[in-house]
C-alpha positions as a Markdown table, in Angstrom:
| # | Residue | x | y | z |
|---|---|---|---|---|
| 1 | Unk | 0.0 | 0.0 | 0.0 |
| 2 | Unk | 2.9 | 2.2 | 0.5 |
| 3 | Unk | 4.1 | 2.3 | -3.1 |
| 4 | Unk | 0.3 | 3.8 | -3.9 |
| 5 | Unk | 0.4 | 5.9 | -1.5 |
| 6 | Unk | 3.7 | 7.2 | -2.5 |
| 7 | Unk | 2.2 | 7.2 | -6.0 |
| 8 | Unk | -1.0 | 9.0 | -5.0 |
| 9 | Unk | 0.6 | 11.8 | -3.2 |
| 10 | Unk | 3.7 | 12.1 | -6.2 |
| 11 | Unk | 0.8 | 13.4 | -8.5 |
| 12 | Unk | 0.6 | 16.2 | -6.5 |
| 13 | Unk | 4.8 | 16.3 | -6.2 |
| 14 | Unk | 5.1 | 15.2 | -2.9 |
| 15 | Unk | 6.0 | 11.7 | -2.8 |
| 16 | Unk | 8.9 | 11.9 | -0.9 |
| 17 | Unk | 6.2 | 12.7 | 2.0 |
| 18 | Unk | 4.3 | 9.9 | 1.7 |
| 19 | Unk | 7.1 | 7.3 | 1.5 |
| 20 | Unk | 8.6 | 9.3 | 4.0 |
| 21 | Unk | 5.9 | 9.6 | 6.5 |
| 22 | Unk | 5.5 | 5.5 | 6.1 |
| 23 | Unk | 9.2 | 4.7 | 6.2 |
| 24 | Unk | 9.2 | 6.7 | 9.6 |
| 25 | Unk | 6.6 | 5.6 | 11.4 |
| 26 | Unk | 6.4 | 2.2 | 10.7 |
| 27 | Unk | 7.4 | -0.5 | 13.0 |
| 28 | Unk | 6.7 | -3.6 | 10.9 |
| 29 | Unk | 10.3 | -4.9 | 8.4 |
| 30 | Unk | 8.2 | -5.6 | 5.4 |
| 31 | Unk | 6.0 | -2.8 | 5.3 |
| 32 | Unk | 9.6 | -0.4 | 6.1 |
| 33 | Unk | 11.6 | -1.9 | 3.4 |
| 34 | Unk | 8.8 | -1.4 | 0.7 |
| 35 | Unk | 8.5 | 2.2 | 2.4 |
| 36 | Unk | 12.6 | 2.5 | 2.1 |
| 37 | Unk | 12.4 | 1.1 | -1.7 |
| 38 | Unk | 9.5 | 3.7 | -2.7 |
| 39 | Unk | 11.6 | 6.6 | -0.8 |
| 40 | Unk | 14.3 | 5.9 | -2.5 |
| 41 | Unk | 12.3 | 6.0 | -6.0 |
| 42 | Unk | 11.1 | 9.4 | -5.3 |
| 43 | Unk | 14.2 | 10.8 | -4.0 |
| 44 | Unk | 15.8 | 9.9 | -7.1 |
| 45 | Unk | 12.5 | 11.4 | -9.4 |
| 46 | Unk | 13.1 | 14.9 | -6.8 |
| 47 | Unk | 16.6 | 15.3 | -7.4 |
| 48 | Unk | 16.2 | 14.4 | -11.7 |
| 49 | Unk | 13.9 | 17.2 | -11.6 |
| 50 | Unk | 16.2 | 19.4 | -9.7 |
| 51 | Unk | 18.9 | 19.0 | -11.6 |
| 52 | Unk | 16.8 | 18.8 | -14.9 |
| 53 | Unk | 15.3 | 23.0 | -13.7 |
| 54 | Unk | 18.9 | 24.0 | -12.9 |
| 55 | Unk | 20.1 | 23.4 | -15.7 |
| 56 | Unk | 17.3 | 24.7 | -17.8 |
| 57 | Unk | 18.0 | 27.9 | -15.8 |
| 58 | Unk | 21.5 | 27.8 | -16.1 |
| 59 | Unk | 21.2 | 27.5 | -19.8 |
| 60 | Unk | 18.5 | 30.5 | -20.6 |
| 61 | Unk | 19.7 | 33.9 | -21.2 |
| 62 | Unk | 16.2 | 35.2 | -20.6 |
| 63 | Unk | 12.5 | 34.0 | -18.9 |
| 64 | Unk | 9.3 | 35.3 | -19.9 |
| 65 | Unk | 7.4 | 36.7 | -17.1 |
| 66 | Unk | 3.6 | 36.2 | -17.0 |
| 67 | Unk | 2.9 | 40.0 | -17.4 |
| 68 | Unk | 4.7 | 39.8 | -20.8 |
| 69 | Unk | 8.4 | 41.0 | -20.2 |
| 70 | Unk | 11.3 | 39.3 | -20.0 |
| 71 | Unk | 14.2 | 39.0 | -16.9 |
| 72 | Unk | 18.0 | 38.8 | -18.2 |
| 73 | Unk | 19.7 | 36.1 | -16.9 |
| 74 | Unk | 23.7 | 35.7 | -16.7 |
| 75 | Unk | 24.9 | 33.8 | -20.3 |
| 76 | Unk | 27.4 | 31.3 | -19.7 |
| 77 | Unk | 30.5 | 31.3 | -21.6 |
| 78 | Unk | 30.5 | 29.8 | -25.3 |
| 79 | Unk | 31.7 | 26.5 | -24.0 |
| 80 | Unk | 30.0 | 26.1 | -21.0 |
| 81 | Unk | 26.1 | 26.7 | -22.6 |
| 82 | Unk | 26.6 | 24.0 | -24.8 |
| 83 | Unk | 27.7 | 21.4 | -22.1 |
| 84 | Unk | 24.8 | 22.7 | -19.6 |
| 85 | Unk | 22.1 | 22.8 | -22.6 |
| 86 | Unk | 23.1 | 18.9 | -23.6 |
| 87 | Unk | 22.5 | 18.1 | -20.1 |
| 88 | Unk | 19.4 | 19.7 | -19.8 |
| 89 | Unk | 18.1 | 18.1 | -22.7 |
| 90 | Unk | 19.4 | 14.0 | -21.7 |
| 91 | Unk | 18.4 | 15.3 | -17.9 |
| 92 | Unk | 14.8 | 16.6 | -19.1 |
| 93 | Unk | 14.7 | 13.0 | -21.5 |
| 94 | Unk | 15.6 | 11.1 | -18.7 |
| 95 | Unk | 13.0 | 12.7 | -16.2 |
| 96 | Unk | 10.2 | 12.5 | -18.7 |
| 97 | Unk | 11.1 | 8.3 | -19.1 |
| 98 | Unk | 11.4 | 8.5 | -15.6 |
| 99 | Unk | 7.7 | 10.1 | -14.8 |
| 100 | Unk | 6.2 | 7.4 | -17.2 |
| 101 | Unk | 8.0 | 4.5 | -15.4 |
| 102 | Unk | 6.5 | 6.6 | -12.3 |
| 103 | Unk | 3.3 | 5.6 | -13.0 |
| 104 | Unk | 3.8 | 1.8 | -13.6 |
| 105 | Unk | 6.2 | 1.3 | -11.1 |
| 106 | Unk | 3.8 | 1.6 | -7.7 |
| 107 | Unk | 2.0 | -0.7 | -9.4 |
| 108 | Unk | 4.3 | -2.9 | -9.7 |
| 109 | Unk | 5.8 | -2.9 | -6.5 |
| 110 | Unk | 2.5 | -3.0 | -5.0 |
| 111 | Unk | 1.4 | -6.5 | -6.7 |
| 112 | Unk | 4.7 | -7.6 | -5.4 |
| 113 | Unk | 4.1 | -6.8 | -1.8 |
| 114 | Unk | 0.6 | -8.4 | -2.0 |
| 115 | Unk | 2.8 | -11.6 | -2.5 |
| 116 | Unk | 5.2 | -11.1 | 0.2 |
| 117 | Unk | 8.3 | -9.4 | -1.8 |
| 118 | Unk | 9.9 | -6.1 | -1.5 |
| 119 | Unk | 10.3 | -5.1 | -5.3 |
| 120 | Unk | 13.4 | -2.7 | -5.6 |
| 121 | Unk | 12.4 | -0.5 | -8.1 |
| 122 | Unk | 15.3 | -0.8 | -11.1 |
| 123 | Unk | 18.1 | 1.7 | -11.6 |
| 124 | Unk | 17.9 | 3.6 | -8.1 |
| 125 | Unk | 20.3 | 4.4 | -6.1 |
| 126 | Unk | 20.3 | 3.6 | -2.1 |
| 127 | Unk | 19.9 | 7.4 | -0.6 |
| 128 | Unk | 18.3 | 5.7 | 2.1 |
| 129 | Unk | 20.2 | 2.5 | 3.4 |
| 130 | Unk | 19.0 | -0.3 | 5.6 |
| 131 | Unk | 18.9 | 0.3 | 9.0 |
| 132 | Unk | 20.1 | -3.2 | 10.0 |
């Protein structure tokens, strides 16, 4: 139920909370190990989406405000824009592949722990280790 949960309350970009709340207050091994495997997923999602806005930031020279002007931002060096615009363009690939698998995943891991298995979800790193 965690990975749902987790899930649920990502649509609404907050499912560190969730799995965080769950992986906290739980007592019960199983249901903190799913809990530490779904915290881990969204950590991951958070931090993809940090770095994928930085560097989008970083590689503007100007936003559009709502009103209809524009803010001047600092330019990078000749260089350095390219580097930061090809990794805003793999990091912003990557987090859209990554918001798709975001919706199966939960799933996934859920029909897992109906049968007893804590389903690591693939490709994540451990930000939050075991506490044994």
């Amino acid at each position: 139920m965690v990975h749902i949960f987790g899930f649920l309350t990502g649509l609404f970009g907050a499912g560190i909370v969730g799995a965080g709340i769950v992986y906290l207050a739980s007592s019960h091994q199983f249901t903190k190990e799913n809990a530490r495997h779904a915290l881990n997923w969204h950590l991951s999602i958070t931090i993809l989406a940090i770095i994928t806005i930085v560097t989008f930031l970083f590689g503007a020279e100007e936003l559009e405000t709502g009103t209809g002007g524009t803010i001047e931002l600092i330019t990078l060096p000749a260089p350095l824009d390219t580097v930061v615009t090809v990794v805003a363009i793999v990091s912003a690939f990557v987090f859209i592949v990554a918001s798709f698998l975001g919706l199966i995943f939960p799933f996934i891991a859920t029909g897992k722990a109906i049968f007893g298995t804590a389903w690591k979800y693939p490709l994540v790193p451990e930000f939050v280790s075991n506490d044994e």
